[in-house]
PASEBA-1860 file (N, C-alpha, C; in nm, 3 decimals):
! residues 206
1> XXXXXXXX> 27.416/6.692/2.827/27.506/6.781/2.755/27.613/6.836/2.850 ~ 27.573/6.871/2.951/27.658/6.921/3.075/27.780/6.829/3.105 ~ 27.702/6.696/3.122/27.802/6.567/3.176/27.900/6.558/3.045 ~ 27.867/6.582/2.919/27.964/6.535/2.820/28.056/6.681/2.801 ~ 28.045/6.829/2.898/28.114/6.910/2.845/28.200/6.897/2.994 ~ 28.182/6.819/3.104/28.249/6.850/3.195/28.358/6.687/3.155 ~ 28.320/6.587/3.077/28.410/6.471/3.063/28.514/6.502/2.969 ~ 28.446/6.617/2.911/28.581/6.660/2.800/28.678/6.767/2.879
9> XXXXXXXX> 28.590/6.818/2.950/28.747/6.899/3.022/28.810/6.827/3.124 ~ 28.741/6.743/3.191/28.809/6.647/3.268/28.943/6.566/3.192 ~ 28.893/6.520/3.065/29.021/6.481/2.934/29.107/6.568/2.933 ~ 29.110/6.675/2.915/29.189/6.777/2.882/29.313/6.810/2.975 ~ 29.244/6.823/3.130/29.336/6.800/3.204/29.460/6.712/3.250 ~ 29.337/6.601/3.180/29.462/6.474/3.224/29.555/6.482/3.148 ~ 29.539/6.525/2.964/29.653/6.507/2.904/29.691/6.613/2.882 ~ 29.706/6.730/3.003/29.785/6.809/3.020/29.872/6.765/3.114
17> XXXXXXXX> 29.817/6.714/3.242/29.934/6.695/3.309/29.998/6.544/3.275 ~ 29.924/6.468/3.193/30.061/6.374/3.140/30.171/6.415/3.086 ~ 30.086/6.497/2.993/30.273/6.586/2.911/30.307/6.690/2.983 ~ 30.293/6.708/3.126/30.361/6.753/3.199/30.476/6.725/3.226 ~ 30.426/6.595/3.328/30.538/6.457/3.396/30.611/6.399/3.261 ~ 30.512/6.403/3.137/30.645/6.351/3.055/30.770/6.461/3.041 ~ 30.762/6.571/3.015/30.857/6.698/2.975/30.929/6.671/3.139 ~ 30.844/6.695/3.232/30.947/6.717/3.340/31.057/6.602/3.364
25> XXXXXXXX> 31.007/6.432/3.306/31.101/6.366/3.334/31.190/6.335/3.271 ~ 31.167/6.402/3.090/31.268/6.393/2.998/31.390/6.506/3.033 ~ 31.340/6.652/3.123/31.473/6.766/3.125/31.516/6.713/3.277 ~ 31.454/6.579/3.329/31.495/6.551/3.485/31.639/6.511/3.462 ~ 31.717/6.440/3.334/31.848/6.375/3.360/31.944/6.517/3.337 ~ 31.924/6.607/3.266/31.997/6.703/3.224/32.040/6.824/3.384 ~ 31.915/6.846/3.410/31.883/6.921/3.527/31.973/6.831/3.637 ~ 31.962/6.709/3.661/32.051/6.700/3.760/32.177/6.680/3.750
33> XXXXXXXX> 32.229/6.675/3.648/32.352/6.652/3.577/32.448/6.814/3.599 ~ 32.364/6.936/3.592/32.383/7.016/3.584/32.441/7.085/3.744 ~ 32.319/7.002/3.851/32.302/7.076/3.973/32.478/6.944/4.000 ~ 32.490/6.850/3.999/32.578/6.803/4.058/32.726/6.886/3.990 ~ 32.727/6.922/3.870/32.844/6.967/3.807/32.846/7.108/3.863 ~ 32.727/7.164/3.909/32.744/7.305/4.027/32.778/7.241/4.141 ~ 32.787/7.195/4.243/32.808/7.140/4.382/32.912/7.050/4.371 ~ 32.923/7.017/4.258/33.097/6.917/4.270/33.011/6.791/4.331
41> XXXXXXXX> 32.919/6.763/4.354/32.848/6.602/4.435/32.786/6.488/4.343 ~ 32.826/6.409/4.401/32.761/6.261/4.330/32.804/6.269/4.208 ~ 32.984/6.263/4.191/33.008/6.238/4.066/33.089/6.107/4.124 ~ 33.054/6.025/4.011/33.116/5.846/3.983/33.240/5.865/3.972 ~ 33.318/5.943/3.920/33.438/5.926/3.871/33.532/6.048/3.810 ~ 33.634/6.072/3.871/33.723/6.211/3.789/33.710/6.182/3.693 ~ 33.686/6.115/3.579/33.677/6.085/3.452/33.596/6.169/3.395 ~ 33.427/6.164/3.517/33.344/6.269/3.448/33.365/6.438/3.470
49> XXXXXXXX> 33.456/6.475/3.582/33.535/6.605/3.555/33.579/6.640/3.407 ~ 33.518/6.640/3.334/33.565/6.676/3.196/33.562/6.859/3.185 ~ 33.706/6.923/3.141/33.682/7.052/3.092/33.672/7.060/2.937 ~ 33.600/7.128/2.910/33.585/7.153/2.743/33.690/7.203/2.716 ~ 33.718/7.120/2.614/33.813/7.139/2.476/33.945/7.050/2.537 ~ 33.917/7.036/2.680/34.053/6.905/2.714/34.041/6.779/2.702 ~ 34.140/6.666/2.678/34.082/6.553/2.623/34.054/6.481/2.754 ~ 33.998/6.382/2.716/33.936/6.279/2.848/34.102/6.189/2.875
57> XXXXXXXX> 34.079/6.184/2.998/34.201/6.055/3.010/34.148/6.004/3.121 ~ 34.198/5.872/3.138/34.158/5.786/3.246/34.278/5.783/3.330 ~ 34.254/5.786/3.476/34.320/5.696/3.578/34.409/5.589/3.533 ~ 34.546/5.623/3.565/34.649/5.482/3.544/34.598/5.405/3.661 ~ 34.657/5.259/3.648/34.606/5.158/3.744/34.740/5.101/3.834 ~ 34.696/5.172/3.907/34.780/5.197/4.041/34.831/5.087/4.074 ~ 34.822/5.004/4.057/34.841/4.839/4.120/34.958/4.754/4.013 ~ 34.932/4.798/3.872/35.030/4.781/3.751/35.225/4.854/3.830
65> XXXXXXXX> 35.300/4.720/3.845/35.423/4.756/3.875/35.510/4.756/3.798 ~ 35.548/4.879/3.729/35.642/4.924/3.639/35.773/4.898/3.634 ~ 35.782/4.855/3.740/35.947/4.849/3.795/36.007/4.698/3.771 ~ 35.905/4.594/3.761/35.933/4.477/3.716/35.894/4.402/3.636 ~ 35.962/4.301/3.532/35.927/4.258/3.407/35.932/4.101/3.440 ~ 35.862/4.035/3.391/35.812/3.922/3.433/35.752/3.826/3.300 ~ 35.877/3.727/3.213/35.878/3.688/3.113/35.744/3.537/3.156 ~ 35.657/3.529/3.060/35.563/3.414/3.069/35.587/3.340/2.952
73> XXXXXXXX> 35.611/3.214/2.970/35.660/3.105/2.873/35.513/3.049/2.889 ~ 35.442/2.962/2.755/35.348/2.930/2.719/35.365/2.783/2.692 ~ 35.343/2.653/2.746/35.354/2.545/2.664/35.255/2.493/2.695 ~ 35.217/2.411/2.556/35.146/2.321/2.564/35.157/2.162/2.526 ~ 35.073/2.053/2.613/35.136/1.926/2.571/34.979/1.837/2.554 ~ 34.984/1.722/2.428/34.806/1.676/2.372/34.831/1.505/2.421 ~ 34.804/1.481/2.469/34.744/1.339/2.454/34.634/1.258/2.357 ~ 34.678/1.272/2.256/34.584/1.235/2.123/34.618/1.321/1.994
81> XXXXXXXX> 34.568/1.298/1.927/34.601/1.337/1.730/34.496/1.464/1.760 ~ 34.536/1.546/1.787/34.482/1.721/1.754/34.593/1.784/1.753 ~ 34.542/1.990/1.725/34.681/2.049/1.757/34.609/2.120/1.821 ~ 34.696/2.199/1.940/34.670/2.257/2.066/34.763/2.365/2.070 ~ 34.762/2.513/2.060/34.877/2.567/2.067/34.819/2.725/2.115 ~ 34.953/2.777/2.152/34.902/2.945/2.152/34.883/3.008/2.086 ~ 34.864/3.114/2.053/34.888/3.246/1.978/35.058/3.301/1.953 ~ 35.080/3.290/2.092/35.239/3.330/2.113/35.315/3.224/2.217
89> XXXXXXXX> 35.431/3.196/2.194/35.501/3.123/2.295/35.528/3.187/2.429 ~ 35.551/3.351/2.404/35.595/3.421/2.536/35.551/3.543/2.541 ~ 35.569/3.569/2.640/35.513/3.747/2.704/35.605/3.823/2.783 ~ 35.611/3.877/2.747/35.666/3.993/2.898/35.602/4.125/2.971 ~ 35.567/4.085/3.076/35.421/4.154/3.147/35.499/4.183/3.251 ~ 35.421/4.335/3.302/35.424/4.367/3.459/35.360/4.309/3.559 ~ 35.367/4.293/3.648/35.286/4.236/3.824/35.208/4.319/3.826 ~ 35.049/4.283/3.781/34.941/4.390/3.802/34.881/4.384/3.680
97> XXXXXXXX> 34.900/4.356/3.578/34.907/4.407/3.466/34.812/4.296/3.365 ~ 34.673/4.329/3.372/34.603/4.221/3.267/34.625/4.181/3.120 ~ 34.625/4.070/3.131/34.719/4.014/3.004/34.605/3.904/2.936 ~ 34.557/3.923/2.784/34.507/3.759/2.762/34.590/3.690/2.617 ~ 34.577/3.619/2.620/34.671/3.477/2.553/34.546/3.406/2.467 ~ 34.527/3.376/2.326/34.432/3.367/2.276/34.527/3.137/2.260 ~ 34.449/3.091/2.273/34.466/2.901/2.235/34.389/2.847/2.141 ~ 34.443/2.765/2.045/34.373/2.742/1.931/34.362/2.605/1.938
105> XXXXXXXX> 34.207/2.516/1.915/34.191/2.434/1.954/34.145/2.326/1.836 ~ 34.220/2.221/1.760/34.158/2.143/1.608/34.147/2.032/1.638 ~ 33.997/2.011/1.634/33.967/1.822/1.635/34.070/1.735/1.501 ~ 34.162/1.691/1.473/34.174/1.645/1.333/34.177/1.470/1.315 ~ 34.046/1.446/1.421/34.041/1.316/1.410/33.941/1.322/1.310 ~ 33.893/1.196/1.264/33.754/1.143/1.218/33.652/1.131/1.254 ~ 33.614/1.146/1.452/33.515/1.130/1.511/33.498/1.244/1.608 ~ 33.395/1.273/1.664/33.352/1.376/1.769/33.450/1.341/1.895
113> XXXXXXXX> 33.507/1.453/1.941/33.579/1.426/2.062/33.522/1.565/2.197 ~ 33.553/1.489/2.331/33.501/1.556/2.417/33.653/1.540/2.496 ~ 33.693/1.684/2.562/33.803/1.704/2.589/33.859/1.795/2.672 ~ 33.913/1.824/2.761/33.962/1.950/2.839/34.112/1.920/2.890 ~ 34.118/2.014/2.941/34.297/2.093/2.977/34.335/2.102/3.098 ~ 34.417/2.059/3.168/34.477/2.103/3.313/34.554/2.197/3.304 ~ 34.611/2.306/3.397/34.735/2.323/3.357/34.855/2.303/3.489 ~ 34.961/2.367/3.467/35.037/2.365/3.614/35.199/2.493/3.539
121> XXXXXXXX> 35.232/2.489/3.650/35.262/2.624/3.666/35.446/2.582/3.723 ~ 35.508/2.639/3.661/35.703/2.586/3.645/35.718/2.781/3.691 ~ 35.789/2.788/3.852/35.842/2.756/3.951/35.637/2.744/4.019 ~ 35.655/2.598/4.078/35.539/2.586/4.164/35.483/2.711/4.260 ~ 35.625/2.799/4.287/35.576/2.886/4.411/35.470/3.000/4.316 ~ 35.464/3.009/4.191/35.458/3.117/4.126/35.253/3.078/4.119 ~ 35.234/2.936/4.116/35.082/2.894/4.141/35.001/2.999/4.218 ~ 35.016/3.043/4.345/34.950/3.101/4.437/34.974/3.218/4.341
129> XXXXXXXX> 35.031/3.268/4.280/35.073/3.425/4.228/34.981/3.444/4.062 ~ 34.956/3.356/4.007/34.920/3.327/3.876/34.754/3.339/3.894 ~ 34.663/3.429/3.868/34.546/3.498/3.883/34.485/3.460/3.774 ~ 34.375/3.351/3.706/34.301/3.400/3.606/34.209/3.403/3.616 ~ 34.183/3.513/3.513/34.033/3.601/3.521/33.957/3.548/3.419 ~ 34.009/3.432/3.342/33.937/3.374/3.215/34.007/3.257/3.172 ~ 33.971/3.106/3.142/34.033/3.014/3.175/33.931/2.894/3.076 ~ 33.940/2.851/3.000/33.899/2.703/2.916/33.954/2.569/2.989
137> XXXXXXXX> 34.054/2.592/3.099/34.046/2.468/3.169/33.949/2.415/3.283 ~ 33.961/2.310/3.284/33.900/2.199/3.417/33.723/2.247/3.319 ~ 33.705/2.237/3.174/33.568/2.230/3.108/33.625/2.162/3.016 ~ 33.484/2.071/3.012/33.512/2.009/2.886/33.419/2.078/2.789 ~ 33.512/1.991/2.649/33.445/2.076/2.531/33.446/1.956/2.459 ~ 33.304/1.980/2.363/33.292/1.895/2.200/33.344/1.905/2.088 ~ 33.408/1.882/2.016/33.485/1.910/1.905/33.463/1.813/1.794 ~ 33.350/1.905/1.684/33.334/1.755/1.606/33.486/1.734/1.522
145> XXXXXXXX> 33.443/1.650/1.399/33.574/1.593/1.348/33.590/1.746/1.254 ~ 33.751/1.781/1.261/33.789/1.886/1.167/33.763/2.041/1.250 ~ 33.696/2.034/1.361/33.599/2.161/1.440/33.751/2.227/1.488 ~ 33.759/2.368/1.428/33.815/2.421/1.517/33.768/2.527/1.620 ~ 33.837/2.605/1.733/33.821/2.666/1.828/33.922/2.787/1.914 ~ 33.889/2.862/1.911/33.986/2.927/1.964/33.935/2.968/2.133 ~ 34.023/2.997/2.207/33.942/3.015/2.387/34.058/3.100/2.389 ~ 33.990/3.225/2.502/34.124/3.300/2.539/34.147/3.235/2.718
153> XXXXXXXX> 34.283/3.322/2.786/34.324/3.258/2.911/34.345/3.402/2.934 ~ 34.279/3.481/3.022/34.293/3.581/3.111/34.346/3.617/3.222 ~ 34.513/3.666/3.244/34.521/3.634/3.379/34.583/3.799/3.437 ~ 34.611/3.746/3.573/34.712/3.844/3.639/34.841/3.806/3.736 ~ 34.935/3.840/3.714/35.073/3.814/3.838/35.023/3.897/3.955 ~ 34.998/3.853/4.018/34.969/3.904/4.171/35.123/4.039/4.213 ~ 35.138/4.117/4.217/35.231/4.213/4.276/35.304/4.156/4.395 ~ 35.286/4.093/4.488/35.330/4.007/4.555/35.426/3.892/4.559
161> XXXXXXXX> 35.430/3.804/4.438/35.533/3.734/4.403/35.675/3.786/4.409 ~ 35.728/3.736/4.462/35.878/3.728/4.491/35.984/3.771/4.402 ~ 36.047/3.862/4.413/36.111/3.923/4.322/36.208/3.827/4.244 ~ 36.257/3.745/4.328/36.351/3.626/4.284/36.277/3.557/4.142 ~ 36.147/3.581/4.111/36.092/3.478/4.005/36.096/3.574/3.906 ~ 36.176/3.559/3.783/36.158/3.613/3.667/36.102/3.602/3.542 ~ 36.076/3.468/3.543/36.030/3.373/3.464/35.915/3.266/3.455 ~ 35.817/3.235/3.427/35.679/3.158/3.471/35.639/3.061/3.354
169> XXXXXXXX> 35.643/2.953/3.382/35.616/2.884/3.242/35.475/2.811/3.324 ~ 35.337/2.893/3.201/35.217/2.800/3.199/35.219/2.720/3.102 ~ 35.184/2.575/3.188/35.191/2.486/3.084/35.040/2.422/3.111 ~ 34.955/2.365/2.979/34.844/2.324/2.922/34.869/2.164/2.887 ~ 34.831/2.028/2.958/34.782/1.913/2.904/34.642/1.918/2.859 ~ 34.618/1.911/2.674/34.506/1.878/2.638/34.482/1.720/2.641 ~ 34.352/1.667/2.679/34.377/1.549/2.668/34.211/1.491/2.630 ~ 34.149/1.384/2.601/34.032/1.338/2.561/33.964/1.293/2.718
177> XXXXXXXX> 33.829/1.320/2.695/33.778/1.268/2.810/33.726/1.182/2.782 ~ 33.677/1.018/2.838/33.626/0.944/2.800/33.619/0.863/2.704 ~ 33.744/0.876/2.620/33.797/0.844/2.493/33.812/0.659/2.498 ~ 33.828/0.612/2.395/33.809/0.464/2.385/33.953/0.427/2.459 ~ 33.987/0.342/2.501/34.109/0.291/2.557/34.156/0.163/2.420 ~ 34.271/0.152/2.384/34.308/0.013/2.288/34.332/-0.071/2.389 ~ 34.255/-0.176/2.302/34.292/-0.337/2.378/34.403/-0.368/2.371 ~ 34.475/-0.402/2.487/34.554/-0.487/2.487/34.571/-0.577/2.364
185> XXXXXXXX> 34.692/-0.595/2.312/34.728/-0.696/2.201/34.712/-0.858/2.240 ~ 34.681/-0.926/2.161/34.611/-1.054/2.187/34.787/-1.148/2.163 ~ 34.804/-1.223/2.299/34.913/-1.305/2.271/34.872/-1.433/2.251 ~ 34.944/-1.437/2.134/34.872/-1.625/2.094/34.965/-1.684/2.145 ~ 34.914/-1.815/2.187/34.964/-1.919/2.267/35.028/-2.029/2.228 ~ 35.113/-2.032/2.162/35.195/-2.172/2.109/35.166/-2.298/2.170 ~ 35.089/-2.387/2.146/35.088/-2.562/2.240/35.241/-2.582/2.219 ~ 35.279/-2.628/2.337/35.394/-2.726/2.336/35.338/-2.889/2.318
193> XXXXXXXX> 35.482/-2.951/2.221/35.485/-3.035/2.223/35.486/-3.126/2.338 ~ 35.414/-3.217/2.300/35.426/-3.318/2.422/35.522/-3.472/2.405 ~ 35.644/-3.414/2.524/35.730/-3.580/2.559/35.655/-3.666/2.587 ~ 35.711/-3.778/2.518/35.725/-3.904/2.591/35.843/-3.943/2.596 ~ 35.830/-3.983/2.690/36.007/-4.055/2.744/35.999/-4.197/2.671 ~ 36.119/-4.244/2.605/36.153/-4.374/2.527/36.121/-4.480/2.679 ~ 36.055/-4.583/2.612/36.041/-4.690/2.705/36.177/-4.745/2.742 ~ 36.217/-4.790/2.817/36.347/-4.902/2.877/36.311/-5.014/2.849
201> XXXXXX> 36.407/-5.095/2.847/36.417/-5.242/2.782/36.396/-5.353/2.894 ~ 36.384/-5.283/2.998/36.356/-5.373/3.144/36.251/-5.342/3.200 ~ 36.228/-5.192/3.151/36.044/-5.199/3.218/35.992/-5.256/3.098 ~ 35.988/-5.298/2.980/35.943/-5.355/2.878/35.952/-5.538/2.912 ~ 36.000/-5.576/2.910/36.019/-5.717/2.925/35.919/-5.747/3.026 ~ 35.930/-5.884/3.033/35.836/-5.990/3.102/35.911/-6.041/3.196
END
């Protein structure tokens, strides 16, 4: 009787101090939230400086250059019966300044096609300057017959590019990978007639 009145208070204790540690670790995020917003320490970000009743704003991005405009021409060119195109032909973006470009992608053959994109970049110097952060080229993709697709292209103008460049044309070859090649056309061969030379009247004789 003893042993079963000391196992029940032994119980008792324990699930006292479980819902101890539980309470203490549910007011643990608030409590320190509190001590850092007293001490001004271990905050992530002026963002979380929030005063009541003022609105939140974020940090402009320091690196975004206001001062220059930088037109992006979009083309694209297919090697095969699909359509391949942008969203928009052009942009006009700052140096710094994240930009995405949505590409729309339609099998409109009859058969499954497997396929990807190069691109290249009109003034060449502008290559090293042209940043993307999201990109459907150099992958191939499946596209059954009729399948369409859309992929975005994520990029950035490096701040660095040369003031002289105003203008940037990305250009996109879609093309088939592994696609059947046509045979060569079959040239038929005409026989020529065959000469004989008329006999002579002196190689003929006796």
């Amino acid at each position: 009787m003893a042993l079963r009145r000391d196992n029940l208070n032994m119980v008792g204790k324990l699930c006292v101090i479980a819902l101890g540690m539980f309470a203490f670790g549910y007011a643990l995020v608030p409590i320190y939230r509190h001590i850092c917003e007293a001490l001004g320490i271990n905050v992530l970000a002026v963002s979380e400086l929030r005063v009541p009743g003022a609105p939140r704003t974020l940090p402009a991005n320091t690196q975004v250059d206001l001062t220059r405009t930088i037109s992006v021409e979009f083309d694209t060119n297919t090697r095969g019966p699909w359509h391949f195109k942008p969203a928009v032909r052009s942009l006009q973006v700052h140096p710094g300044e994240l930009t995405t470009v949505m590409y729309e992608f339609q099998n409109i053959q009859n058969r499954t096609m497997a396929a990807q994109a190069v691109p290249s970049y009109a003034p060449k110097q502008a290559a090293a300057h042209f940043n993307k952060l999201e990109c459907f080229c150099f992958t191939q993709y499946t596209l059954q017959p009729g399948e369409k697709k859309e992929w975005p292209v994520a990029f950035v103008i490096d701040p660095k590019l040369s003031k002289d460049v105003t203008t940037i044309t990305l250009s996109y070859t879609f093309f088939e990978v592994g696609g059947k090649v046509p045979a060569e056309p079959a040239v038929e061969v005409v026989p020529q007639a065959r000469s004989v030379e008329p006999v002579r009247a002196s190689e003929g004789a006796v």
